[in-house]
ZATOR-846282 format. One line per 8 residues: number of its first residue (from 1); for each residue x, y, z of N, C-alpha, C, O. Coordinates in nm, 4 decimals, padded with zeros to 6 digits. Each point is the difference from the previous one (the first is absolute). Layout:
N
NUM = X:Y:Z:X:Y:Z:X:Y:Z:X:Y:Z; ...
This chain:
52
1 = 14.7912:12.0975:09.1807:-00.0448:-00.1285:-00.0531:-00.0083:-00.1048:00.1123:-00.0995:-00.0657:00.0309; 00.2446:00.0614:00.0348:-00.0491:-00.0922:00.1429:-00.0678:00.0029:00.0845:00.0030:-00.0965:00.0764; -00.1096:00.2233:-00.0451:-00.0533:00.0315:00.1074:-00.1543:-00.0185:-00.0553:-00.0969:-00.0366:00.0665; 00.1010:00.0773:-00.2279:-00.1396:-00.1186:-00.0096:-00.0129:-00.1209:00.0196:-00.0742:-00.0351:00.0917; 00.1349:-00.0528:-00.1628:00.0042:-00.1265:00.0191:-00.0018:-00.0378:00.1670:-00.0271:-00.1165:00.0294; 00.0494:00.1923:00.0554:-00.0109:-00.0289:00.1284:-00.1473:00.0810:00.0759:-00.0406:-00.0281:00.1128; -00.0044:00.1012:-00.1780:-00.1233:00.0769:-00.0178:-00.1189:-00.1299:-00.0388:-00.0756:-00.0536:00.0810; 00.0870:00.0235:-00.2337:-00.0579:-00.1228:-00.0062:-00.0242:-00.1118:00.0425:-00.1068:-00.0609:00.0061
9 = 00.2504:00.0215:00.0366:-00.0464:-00.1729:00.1270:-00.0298:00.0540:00.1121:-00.0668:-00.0800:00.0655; 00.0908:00.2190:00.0128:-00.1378:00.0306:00.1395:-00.0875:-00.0107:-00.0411:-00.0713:-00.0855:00.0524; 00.0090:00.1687:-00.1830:-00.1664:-00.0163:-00.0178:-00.0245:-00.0981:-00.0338:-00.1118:-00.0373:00.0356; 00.2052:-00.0764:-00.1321:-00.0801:-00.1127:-00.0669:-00.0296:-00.1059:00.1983:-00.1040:-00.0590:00.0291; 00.2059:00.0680:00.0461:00.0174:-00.1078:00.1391:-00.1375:00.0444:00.0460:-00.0803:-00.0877:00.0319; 00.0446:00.2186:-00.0252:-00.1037:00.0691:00.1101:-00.1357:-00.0247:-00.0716:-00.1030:00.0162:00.0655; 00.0965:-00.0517:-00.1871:-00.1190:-00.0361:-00.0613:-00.0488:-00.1754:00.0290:-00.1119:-00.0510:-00.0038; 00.2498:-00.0110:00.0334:-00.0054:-00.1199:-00.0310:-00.0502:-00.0376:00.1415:-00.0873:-00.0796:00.0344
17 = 00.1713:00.1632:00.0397:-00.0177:00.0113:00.1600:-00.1696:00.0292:00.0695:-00.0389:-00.0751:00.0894; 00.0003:00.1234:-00.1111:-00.1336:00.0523:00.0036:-00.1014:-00.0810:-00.0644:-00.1039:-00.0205:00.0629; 00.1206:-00.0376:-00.2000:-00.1322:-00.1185:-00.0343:00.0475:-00.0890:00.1073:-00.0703:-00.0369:00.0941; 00.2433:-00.0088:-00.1209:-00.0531:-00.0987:00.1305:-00.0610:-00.0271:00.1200:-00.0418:-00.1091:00.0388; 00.0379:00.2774:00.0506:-00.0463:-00.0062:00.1365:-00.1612:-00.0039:00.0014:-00.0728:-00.0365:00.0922; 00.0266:00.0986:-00.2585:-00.1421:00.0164:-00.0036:-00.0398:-00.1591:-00.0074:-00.1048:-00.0433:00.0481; 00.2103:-00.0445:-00.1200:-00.0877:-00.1875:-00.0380:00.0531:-00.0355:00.1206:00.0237:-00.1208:-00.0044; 00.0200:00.1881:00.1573:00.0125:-00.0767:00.0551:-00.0685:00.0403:00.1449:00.0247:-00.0509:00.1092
25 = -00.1157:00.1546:-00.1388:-00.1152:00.0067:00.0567:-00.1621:-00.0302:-00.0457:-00.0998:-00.0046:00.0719; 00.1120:-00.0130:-00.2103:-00.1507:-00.0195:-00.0734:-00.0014:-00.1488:00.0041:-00.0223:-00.0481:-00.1111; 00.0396:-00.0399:00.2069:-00.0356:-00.1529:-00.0236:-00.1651:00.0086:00.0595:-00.0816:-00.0790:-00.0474; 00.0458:00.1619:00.1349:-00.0966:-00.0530:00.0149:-00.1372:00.0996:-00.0918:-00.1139:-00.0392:00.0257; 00.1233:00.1392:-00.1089:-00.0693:00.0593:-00.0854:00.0310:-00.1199:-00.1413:-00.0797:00.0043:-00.0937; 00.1520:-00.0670:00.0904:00.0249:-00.0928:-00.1493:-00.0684:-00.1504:00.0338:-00.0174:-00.0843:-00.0880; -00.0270:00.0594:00.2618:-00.0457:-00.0989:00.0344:-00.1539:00.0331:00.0003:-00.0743:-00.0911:-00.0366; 00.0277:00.1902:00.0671:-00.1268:00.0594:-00.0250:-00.0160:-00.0073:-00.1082:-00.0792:-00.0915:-00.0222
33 = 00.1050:00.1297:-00.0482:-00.0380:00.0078:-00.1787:00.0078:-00.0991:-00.0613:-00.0730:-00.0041:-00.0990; 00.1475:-00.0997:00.1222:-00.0296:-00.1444:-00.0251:-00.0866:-00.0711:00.0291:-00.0247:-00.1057:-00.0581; -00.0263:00.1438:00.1374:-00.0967:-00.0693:00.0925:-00.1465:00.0838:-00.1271:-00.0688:-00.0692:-00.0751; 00.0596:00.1974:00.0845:-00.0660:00.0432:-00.0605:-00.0214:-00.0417:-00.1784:-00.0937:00.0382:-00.0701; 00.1415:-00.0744:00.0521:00.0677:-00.0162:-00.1915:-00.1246:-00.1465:00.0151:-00.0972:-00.0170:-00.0735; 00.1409:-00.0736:00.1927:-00.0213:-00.1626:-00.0219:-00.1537:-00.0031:00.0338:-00.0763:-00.0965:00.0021; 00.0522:00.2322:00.0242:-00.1421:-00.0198:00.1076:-00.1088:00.0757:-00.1557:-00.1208:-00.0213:-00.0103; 00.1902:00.0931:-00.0757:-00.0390:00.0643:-00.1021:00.0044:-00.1099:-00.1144:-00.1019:-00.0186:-00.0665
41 = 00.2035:-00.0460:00.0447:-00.0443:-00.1261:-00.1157:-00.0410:-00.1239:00.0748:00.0310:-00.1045:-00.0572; -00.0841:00.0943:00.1547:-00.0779:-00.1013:00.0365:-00.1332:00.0377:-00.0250:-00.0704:-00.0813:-00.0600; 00.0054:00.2277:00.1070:-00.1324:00.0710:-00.0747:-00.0076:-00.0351:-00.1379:-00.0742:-00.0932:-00.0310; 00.1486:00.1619:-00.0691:00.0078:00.0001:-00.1206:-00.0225:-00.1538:-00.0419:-00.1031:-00.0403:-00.0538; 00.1976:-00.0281:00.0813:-00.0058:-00.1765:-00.0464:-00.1196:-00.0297:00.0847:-00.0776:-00.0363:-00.0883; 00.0185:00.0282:00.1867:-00.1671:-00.0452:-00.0017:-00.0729:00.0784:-00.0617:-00.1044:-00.0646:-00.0088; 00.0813:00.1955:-00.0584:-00.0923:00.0865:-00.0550:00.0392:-00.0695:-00.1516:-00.0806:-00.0705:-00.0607; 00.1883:00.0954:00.0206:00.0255:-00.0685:-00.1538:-00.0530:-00.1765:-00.0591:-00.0365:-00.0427:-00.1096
49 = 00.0622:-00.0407:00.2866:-00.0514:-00.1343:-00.0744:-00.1399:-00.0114:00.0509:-00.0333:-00.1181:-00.0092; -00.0714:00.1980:00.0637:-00.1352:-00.0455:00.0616:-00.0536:00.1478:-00.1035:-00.0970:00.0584:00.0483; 00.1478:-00.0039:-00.1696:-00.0739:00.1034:-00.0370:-00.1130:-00.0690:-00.1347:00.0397:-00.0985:-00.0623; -00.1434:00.1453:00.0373:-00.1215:-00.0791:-00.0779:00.0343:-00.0190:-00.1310:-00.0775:-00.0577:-00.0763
């Protein structure tokens, strides 16, 4: 019984461990895509208010 519970907080740390190193290399793929999102409803909002 004790050696799960110690089974479980390695895997739950190493999961937690790992998104973090991934959000703390993706700043600049989440800065791209922002950029992309604003450049996509700026199309949309001039096509929607100049449409006939």
């Amino acid at each position: 019984m004790y050696s799960k519970i110690i089974i479980d907080i390695l895997g739950w740390t190493g999961s937690i461990l790992y998104l973090v190193a991934y959000a703390l290399e993706a700043y600049a793929t989440t800065g791209l895509n922002a950029v992309w999102i604003v450049i996509g409803l700026f199309t949309l909002g001039r096509k929607w208010l100049t449409r006939s």
